[in-house]
One Martini backbone bead per residue (centre of mass of N, CA, C, O) as a GRO file, in nm:
protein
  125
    1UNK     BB    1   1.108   8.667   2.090
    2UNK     BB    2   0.902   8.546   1.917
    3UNK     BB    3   1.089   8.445   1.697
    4UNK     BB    4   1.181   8.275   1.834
    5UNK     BB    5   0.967   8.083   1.919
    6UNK     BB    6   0.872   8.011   1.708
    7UNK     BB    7   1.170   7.890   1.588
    8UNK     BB    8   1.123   7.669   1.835
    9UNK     BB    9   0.828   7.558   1.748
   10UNK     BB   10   0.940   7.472   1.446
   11UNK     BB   11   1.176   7.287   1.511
   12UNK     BB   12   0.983   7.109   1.697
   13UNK     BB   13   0.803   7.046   1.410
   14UNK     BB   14   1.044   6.925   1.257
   15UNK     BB   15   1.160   6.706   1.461
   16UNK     BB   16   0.863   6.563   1.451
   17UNK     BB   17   0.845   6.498   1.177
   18UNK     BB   18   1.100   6.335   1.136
   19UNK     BB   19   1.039   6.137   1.337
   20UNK     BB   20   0.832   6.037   1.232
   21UNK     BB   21   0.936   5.941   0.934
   22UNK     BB   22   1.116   5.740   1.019
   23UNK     BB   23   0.915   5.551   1.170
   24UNK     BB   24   0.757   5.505   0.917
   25UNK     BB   25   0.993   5.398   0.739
   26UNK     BB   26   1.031   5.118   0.983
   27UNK     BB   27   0.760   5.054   0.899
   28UNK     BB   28   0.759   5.013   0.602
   29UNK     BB   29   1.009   4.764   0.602
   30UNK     BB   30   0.911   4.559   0.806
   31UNK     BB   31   0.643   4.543   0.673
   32UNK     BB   32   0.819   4.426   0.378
   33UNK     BB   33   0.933   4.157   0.523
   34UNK     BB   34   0.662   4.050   0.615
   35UNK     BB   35   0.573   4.035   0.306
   36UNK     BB   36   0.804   3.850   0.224
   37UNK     BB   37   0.759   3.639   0.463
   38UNK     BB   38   0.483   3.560   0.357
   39UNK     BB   39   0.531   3.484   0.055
   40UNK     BB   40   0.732   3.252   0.124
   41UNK     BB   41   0.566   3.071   0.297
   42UNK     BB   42   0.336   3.007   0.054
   43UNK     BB   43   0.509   2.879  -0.128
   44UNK     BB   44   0.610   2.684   0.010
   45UNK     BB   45   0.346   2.536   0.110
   46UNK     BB   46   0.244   2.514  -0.134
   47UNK     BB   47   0.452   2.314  -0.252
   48UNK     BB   48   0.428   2.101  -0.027
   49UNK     BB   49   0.156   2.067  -0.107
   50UNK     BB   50   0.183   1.941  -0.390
   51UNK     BB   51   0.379   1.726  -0.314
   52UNK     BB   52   0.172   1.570  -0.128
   53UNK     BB   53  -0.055   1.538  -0.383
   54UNK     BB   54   0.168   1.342  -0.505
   55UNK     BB   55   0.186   1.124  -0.336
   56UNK     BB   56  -0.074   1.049  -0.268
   57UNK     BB   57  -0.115   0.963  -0.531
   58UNK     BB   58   0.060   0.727  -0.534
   59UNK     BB   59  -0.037   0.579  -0.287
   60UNK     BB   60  -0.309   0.542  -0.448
   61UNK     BB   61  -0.198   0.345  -0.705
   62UNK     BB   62  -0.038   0.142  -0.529
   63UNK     BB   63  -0.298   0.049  -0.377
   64UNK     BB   64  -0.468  -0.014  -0.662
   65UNK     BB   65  -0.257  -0.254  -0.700
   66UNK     BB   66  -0.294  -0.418  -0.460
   67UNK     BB   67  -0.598  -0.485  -0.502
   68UNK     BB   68  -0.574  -0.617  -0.707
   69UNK     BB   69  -0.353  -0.845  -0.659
   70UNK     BB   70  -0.515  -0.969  -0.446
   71UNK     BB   71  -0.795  -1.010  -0.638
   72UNK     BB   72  -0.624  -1.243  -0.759
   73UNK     BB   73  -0.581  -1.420  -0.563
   74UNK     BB   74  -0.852  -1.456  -0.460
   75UNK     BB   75  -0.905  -1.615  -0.757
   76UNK     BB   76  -0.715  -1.849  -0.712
   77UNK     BB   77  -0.752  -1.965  -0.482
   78UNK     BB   78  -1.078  -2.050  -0.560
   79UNK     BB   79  -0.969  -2.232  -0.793
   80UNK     BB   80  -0.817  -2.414  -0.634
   81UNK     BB   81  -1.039  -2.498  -0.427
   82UNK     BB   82  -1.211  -2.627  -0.671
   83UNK     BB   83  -0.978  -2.835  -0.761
   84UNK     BB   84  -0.937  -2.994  -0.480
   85UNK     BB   85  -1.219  -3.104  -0.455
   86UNK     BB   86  -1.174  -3.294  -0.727
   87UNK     BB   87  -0.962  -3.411  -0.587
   88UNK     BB   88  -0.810  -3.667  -0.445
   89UNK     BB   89  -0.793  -3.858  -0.156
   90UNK     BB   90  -0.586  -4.039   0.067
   91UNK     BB   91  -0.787  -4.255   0.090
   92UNK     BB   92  -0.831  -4.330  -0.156
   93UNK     BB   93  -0.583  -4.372  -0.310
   94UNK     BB   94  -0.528  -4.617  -0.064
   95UNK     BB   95  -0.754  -4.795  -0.233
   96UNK     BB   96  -0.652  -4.797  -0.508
   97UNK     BB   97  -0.412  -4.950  -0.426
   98UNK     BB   98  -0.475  -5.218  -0.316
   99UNK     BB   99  -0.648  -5.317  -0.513
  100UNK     BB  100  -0.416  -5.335  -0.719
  101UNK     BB  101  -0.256  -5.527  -0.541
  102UNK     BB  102  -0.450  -5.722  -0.563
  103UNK     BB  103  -0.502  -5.743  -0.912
  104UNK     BB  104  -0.163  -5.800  -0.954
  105UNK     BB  105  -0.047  -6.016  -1.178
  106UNK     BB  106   0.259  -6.016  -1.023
  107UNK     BB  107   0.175  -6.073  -0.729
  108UNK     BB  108  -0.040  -6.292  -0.747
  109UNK     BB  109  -0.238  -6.582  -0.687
  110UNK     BB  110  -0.279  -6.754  -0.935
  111UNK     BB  111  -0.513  -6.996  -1.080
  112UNK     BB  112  -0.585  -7.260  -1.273
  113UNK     BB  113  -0.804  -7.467  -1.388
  114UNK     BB  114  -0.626  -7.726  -1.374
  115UNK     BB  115  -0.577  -7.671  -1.057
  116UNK     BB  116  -0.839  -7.685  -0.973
  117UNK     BB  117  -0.915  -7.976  -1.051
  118UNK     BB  118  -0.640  -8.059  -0.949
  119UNK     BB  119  -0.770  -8.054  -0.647
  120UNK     BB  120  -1.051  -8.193  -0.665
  121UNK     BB  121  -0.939  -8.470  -0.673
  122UNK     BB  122  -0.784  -8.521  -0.443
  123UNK     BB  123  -1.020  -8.446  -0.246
  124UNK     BB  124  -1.182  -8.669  -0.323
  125UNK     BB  125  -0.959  -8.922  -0.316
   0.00000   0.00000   0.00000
């Protein structure tokens, strides 16, 4: 009767370490998937990480043509603005034109010496 208790209490504990190596394997394959899945999770961020890293730097050589050609437009805009400054404006332009049509002699009447002396003798006459 004793060597069957042995035999019920070795049994006993031959069914408890089978069971623990069980779960201690089923733990150890979770372990192995969590450790793949955050594996994979790293790689995913890297890469995200990476290309994010490359638009970024896209996006900042874009913005510096932007600035350039900005800074090009304000260095014209300013050229234009100091040839504008020497440009005549529209009221000389027409003080200029008037003139000019003053003292065109295919518009205007003048008159000779010739006709000018025969008025004034006529005057006195």
């Amino acid at each position: 009767m004793v060597e069957r208790e042995v035999q019920t209490i070795l049994s006993e504990l031959m069914r408890r370490a089978n069971e623990s190596s069980r779960r201690l394997r089923a733990l150890e394959e979770r372990s192995s998937l969590l450790e793949m899945r955050l594996g994979s999770l790293q790689d995913s961020i890297l890469k995200l990480t990476q290309e994010k890293k490359d638009e970024i730097e896209k996006i900042n050589s874009r913005l510096g043509k932007i600035d350039d050609e900005i800074l090009k437009i304000n260095n014209e805009i300013s050229r234009i603005n100091k040839n504008m400054e020497k440009m005549a404006k529209k009221t000389e332009l027409r003080e200029i034109e008037n003139l000019i049509s003053i003292f065109n002699p295919l518009k205007s009447n003048f008159i000779t010496r010739e006709e000018v002396e025969r008025m004034i003798e006529e005057r006195i006459k």
